[in-house]
C-alpha positions in Angstrom: 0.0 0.0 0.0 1.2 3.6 -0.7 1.7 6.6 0.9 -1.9 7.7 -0.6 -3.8 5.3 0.9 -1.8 5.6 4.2 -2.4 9.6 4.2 -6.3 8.9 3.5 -6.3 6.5 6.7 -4.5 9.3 9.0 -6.8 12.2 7.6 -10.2 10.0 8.7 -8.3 9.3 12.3 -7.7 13.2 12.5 -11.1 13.9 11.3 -12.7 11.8 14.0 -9.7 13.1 17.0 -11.2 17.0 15.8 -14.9 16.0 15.8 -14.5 14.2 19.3 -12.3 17.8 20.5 -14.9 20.0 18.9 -17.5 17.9 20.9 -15.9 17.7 24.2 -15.2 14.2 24.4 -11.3 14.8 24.7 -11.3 16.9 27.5 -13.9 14.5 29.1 -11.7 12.0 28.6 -8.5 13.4 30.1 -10.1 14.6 33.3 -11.4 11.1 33.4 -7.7 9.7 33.3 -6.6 12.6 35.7 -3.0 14.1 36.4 -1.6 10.4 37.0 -1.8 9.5 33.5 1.4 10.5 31.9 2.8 10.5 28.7 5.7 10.5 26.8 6.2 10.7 23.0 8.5 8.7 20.8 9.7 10.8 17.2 12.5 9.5 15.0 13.1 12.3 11.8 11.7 15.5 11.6 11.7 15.9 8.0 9.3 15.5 4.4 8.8 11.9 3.3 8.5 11.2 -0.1 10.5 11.5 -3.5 12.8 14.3 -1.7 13.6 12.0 1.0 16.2 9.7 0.2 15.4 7.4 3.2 12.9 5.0 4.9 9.2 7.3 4.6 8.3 5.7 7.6 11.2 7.1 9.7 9.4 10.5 9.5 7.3 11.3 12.2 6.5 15.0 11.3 7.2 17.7 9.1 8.7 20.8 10.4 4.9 22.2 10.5 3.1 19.5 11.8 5.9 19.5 14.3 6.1 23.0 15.3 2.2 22.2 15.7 2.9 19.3 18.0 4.7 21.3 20.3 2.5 24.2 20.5 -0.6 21.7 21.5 1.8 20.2 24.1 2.8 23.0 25.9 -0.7 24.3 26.2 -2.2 20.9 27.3 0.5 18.8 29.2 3.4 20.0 31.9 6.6 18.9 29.5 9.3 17.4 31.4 12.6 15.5 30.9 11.8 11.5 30.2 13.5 10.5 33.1 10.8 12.0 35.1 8.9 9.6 34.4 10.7 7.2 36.7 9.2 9.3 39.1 5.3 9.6 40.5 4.0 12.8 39.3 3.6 15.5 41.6 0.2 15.3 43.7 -0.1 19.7 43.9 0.2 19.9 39.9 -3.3 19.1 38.4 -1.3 18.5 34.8 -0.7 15.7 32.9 2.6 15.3 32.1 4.9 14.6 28.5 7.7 13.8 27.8 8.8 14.3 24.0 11.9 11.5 22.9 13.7 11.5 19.9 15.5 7.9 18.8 18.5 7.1 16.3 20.3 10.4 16.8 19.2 12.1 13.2 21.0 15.3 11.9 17.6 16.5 11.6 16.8 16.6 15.4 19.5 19.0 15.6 19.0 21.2 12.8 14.7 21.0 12.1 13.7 19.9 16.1 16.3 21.8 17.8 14.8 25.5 17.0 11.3 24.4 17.6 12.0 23.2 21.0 14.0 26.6 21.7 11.1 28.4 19.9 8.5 26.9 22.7 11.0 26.2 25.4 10.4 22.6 25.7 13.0 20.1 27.0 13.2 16.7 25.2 15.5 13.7 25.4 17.3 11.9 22.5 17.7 8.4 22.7 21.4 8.0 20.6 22.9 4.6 18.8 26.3 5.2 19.7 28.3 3.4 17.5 26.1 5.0 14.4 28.1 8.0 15.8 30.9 6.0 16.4 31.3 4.8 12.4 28.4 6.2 10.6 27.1 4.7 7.8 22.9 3.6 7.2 20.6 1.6 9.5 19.9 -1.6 7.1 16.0 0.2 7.1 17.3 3.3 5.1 19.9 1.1 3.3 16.9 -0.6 1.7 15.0 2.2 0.8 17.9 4.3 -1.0 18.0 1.5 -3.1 14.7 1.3 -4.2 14.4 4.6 -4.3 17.6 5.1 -6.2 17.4 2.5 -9.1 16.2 2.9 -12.5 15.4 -0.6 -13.1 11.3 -1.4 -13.3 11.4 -5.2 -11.7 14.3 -7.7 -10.2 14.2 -10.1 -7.5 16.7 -10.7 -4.8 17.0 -13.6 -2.7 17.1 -13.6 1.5 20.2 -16.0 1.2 22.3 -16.5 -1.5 20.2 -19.6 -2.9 17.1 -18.1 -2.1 14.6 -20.9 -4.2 11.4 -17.8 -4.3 13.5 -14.4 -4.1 11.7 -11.8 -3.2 10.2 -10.2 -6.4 10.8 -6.1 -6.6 8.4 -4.0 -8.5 9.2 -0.4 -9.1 7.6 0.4 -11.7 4.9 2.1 -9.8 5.8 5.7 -9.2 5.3 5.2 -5.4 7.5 3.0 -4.8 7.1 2.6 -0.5 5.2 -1.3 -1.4 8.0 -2.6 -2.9 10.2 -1.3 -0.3 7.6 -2.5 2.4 8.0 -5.5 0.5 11.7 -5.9 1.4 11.4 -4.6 5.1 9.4 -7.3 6.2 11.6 -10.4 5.3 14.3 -8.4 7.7 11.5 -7.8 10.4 10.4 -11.4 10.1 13.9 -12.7 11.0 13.9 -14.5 7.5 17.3 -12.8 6.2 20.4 -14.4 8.4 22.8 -12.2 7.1 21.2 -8.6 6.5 24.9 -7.4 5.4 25.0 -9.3 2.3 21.3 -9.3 1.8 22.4 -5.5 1.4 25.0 -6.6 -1.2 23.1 -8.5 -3.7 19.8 -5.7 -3.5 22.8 -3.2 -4.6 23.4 -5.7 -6.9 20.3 -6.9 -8.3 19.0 -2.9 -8.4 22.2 -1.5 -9.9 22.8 0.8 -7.4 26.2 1.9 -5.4 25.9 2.8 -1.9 28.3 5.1 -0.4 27.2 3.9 3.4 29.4 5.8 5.5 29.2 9.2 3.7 25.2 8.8 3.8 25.1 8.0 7.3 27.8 11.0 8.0 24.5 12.7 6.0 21.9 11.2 8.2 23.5 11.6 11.8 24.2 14.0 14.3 27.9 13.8 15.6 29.4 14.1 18.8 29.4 18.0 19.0 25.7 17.8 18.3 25.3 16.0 21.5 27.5 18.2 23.6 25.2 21.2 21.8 21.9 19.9 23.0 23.2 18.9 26.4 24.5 22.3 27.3 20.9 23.6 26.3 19.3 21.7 28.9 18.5 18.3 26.8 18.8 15.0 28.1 21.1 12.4 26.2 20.1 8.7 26.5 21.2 5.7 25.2 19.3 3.5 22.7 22.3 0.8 23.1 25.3 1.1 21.2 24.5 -0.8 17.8 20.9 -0.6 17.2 20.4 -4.4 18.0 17.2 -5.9 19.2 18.4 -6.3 22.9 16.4 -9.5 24.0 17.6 -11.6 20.9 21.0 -11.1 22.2 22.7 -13.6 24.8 22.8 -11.9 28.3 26.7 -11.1 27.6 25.8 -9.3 24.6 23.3 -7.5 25.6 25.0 -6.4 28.5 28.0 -4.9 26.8 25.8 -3.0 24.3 23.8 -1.3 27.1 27.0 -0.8 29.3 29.2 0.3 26.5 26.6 2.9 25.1 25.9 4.9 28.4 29.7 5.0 29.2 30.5 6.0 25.9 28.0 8.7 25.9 28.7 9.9 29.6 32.5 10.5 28.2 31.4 12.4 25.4 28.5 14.8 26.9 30.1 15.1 30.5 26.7 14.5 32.4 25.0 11.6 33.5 22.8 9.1 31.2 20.5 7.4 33.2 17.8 6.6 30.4 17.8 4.3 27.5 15.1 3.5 24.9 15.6 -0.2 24.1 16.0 -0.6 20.0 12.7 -1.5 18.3 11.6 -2.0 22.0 8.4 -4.3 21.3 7.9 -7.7 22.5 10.5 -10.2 21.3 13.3 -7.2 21.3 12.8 -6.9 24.9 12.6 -9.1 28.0 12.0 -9.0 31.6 15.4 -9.8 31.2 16.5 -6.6 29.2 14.8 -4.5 32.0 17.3 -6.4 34.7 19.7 -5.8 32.8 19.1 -2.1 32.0 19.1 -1.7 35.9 21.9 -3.5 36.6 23.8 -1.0 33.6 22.7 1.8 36.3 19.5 3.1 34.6 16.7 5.0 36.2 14.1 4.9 33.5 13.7 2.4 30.4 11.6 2.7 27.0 9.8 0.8 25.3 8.3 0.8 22.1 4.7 -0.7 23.9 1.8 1.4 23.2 0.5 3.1 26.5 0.4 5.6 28.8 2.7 6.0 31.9 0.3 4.7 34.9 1.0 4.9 38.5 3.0 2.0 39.7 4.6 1.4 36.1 8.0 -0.3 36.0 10.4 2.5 35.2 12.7 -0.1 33.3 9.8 -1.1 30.9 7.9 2.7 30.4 5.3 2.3 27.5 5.3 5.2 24.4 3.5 6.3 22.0 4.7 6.4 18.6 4.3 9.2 16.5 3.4 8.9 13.1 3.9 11.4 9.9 -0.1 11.5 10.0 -0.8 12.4 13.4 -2.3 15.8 13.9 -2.0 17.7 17.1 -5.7 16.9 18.3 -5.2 13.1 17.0 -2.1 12.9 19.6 -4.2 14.5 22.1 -6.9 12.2 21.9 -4.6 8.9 21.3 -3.2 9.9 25.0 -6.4 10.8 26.4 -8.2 7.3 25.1 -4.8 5.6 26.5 -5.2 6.9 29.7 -8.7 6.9 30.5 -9.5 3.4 29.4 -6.4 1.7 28.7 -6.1 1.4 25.0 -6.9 3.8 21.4 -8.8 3.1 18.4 -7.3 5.7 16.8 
């Protein structure tokens, strides 16, 4: 499915999020939840999806505008605080919910597009950073895959998950939109069906006739130390989201240990300040355990995210904190209303 049919599906969710605002039924529903229901926001890239982006659509949680109009709903509706407040019970005088706005993967375009917002409404937020993305950039396999596809001139190939793949996975791109064929090779990679996704890479360069220049993209694509050490001396929080982007709980408990250790000392060297949060990569069930959340605690983390859909509810494990994703779709008063169905009755059909 394209990006049409996905932008029809988000303008009937904000039309229904507006109707229930116009009618009351928002507000209703957040004094319902009350001041104990907290939550905090997860954005990747603040950019424009589509032909002008070279990378994964998907990765794009808002425009600039749509952005800029996030933040100027939150700071009129919620009491905006640093994520790893969260860990904490919210404060009995203050009648306001709270939010926390998080950032993961460490884009250049936090720093360049987010950045002045924030400053512009004088919001704090926390970015959850891959450190060894930092460390030697070059893509995340997701935007890897979709350069390609984007990039090549060819109308149809196949590529295989293995190298004797006996049904490769057949590539149309004839189609101007081309975001169904990349779905198309996203989900073998999801599914666990490639083994090696670093020469999968190869032969879809291969097959699609296009060369990659990895590192200089990434170099593109991230923020770099000195962008860390910028936002932390305005007030920003810098967590770890491990250090190679690696789905924590399908890791052996050595491994996973190292990669949540090595992150938060790496980034405590390069900001100077404490990190005492860490958003676990991809962060839904399968990528993390009751045995990440030990071992995020025994690393010397306060507060851990997930990528579970929720709100932050009194008595919540502060190693296993639920988020809600924010899509390149979602309107101001659908985000309002996503939080308030969250927290007044414990789940959102929107």
């Amino acid at each position: 499915m394209g990006l049409r049919f996905w932008d029809s599906v988000a303008n009937k969710r904000s039309m229904l999020a507006r109707g229930l605002e116009a009618a009351g039924a928002t507000r209703a529903l957040e004094a319902f939840a009350g001041a104990g229901r907290s939550v905090v926001l997860t954005y990747h890239r603040i950019a424009t999806p589509g032909p002008s982006n070279p990378f994964y659509d998907p990765t794009v949680s808002a425009t600039p505008e749509g952005f800029r109009a996030h933040m100027a709903m939150l700071r009129e509706r919620f009491r905006v605080v640093p994520a790893e407040e969260m860990a904490s019970p919210p404060d009995p005088s203050d009648p306001r919910s709270r939010a926390a706005i998080t950032f993961d993967d460490g884009c250049r375009d936090n720093f360049d597009v987010a950045l002045p917002i924030l400053r512009e409404f004088g919001l704090p937020a926390t970015f959850f950073i891959p450190t060894d993305f930092l460390e030697r950039p070059r893509l995340p396999w997701w935007d890897h895959v979709a350069y390609v596809a984007k990039a090549s001139r060819l109308d149809r190939f196949e590529v295989g998950r293995t190298a004797d793949d006996p049904a490769p996975i057949a590539v149309d791109l004839a189609p101007p939109d081309r975001s169904a064929a990349i779905m198309g090779l996203i989900r073998p990679v999801l599914a666990g069906e490639v083994p090696d996704v670093g020469a999968f890479l190869k032969r879809l360069e291969d097959r699609a006739r296009v060369d990659v220049d990895s590192p200089a993209l990434g170099r593109e694509l991230f923020m770099t130390w000195a962008h860390l050490k910028a936002l932390a001396a305005e007030g920003h929080a810098i967590g770890s989201h491990a250090h190679s982007h690696v789905a924590l709980g399908t890791l052996d408990e050595r491994d996973a240990r190292r990669e949540l250790a090595l992150s938060r000392t790496i980034l405590e060297a390069a900001v100077s300040r404490p990190v005492r949060t860490v958003a676990y990569p991809y962060g839904w069930p399968g990528a993390v355990s009751d045995r990440t959340f030990r071992l995020a605690a025994a690393a010397g983390y306060r507060a851990g995210f997930t990528a579970f859909e929720g709100t932050v509810r009194p008595g919540c494990d502060p190693l296993a904190i639920p988020r809600l994703n924010v899509g390149g779709g979602d309107s101001p008063a659908l985000l309002r209303t996503r939080a308030a169905l969250w927290g007044s009755l414990g789940r959102s059909w929107l």
